[in-house]
Residue, then its C-alpha position, 0 to 999 in steps of 0.5 A: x145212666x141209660x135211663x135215655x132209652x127208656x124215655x118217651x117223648x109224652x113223659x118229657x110233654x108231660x114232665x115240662x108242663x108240670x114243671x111249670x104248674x104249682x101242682x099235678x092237679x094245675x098240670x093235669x087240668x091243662x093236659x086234659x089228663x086224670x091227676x093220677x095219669x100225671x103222677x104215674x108218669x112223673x114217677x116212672x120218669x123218676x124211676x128212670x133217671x134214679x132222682x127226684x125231680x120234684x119236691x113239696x115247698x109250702x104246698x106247692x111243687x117245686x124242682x128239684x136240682x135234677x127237676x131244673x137240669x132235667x126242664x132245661x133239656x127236656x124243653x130244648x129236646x121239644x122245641x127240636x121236634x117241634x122245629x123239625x114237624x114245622x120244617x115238614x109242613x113248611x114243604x105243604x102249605x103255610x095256613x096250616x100247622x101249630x104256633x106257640x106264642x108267649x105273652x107277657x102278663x100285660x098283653x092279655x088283655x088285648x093279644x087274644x083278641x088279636x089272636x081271634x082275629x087271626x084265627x078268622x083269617x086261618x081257621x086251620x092254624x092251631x095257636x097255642x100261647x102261654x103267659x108269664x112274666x118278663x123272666x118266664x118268657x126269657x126262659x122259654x125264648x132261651x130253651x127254644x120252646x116258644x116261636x115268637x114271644x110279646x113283651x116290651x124291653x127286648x132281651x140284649x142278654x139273648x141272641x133274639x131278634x126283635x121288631x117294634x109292634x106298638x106303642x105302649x104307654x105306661x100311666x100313673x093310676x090312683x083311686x077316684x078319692x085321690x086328691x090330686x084326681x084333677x090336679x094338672x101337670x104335677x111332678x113326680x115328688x107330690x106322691x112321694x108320700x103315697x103307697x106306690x103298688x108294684x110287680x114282682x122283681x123280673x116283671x117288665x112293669x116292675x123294670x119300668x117303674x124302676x126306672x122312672x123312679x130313678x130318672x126322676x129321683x124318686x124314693x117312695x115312702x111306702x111300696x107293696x108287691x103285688x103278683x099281677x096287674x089284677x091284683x094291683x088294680x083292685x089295690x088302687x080301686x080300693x085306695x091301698x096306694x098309686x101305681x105305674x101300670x101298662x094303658x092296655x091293662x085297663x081298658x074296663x076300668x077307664x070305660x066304666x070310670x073306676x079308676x083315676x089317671x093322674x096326670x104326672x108329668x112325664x107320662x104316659x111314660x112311652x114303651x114299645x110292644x116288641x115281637x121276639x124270637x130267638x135268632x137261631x129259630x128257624x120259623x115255618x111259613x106259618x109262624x112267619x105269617x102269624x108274625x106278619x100279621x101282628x106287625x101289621x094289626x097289632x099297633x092300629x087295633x090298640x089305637x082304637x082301643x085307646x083312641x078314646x081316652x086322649x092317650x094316643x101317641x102323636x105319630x106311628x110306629x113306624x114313623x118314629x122308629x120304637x122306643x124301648 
């Protein structure tokens, strides 16, 4: 094939962000185009290559097998260019440029905030960050198209590395209604009879949860899927069932009383904040700037956030080494 010759590097842009959208129109929104801009070039990379690259699956956009092997590439091919535009800024000055950061679902509710700060101190900095779960963020680690990703286990199955950013409890949560709301230091077995709401399979919620259930023995009568932490807390307020979640999703429904924290024993079951990248990343000054921020505000502005609802961990960060 020499359809190579005939690509452009706004096709493989365009091709990559509509790949990871449920339709041209999702696409479009996010690269400020026309969802007839975006179709026309989807389809003229078609014509290029000679093969579909997506497919309609219950109304939703899909890869085709092309589509996937083309994502690969295409986000490898961009990740380059993006390492070469920031080794050509690294010669002027490091409170310029661009950083793409990827962020875990759990982390919205606080790593924009950290990203206002940060934008206050480097006005000129242009901060890009995208959301998803455990498997996504992989993915872009793995295809060089994020520089530093927020998430909690770091990935042993990729060459990354990893440094320990925040304490990050995880809590059981239940209805105001619950009737063990006010019980003390109660095991793990007393839900066995509650719906237990979990995330999707490849959620780093979904893994902790996982885990404690297996560390205690614990088989849950009744279990639900849930897509995202919204999703689930809205379930809890409305009695559906429990939950383990992230503490630093539910910052809202504490302060305005609710939803319940049961008091389980073993919890808050004590995860760590990582801040990730791939260890063949060459990163710009810039990139290693935004890093060191993190490192030093990440931890003590979620102490503070939290400080209030008698969760805080008995030592810092550093102190203790991270827990995984």
């Amino acid at each position: 094939m020499n359809f190579i010759r005939s690509l452009t590097l706004r096709q493989l842009q365009i091709f990559v962000i509509a790949s990871r959208c449920p339709s041209f129109a999702r696409a479009a929104e996010e690269l400020h185009l026309t969802q007839p801009a975006v179709s026309m070039q989807i389809r003229q990379l078609e014509e290029a290559i000679g093969l579909p690259l997506f497919e309609r699956v219950a109304r939703r956009l899909s890869l085709t097998e092309a589509g996937e092997r083309l994502s690969h590439h295409a986000s490898r091919i961009l990740g380059e260019i993006k390492d070469a535009e920031d080794a050509m800024m690294s010669l002027t000055q490091a409170d310029s440029g661009a950083i793409a950061v990827s962020i875990v679902s759990s982390a919205t509710y606080f790593a924009p905030k950290l990203l206002a700060l940060y934008r206050q101190q480097y006005p000129k900095v242009d901060v890009h960050f995208s959301v998803g779960n455990r498997e996504t963020l992989l993915r872009l680690l793995q295809d060089n198209a994020t520089d530093l990703a927020i998430m909690g286990r770091p990935p042993p199955e990729l060459g990354t590395t990893a440094e320990p950013l925040a304490y990050h409890p995880h809590v059981i949560v239940a209805p105001l209604s619950h009737p063990l709301r006010h019980a003390k230091a109660f095991d793990l077995q007393e839900l066995a009879n509650d719906t237990f709401l979990l995330r999707e399979p490849g959620s780093g919620t979904r893994a902790v949860a996982e885990h404690v259930f297996r560390q205690n023995l614990f088989v849950p009568t009744r279990s639900v899927t849930l897509g995202s932490n919204e999703t689930i807390k809205q379930a809890v307020m409305a009695g559906m069932g429990v939950s383990l979640i992230s503490l630093h999703t539910l910052s809202l429904e504490l302060r305005t009383g609710e939803i319940a924290v049961l008091d389980v024993n073993g919890t808050p079951v004590e995860r760590t904040w990582h801040i990730v990248q791939s260890r063949s990343k060459q990163l710009s000054p810039t990139c290693l700037a935004f890093r060191r921020f993190l490192l030093e505000n990440a931890e003590p502005f979620l102490e503070r956030e939290y400080a209030q609802f008698g969760l805080r961990r008995p030592r810092r960060l550093a102190e203790a080494g991270g827990v995984r």
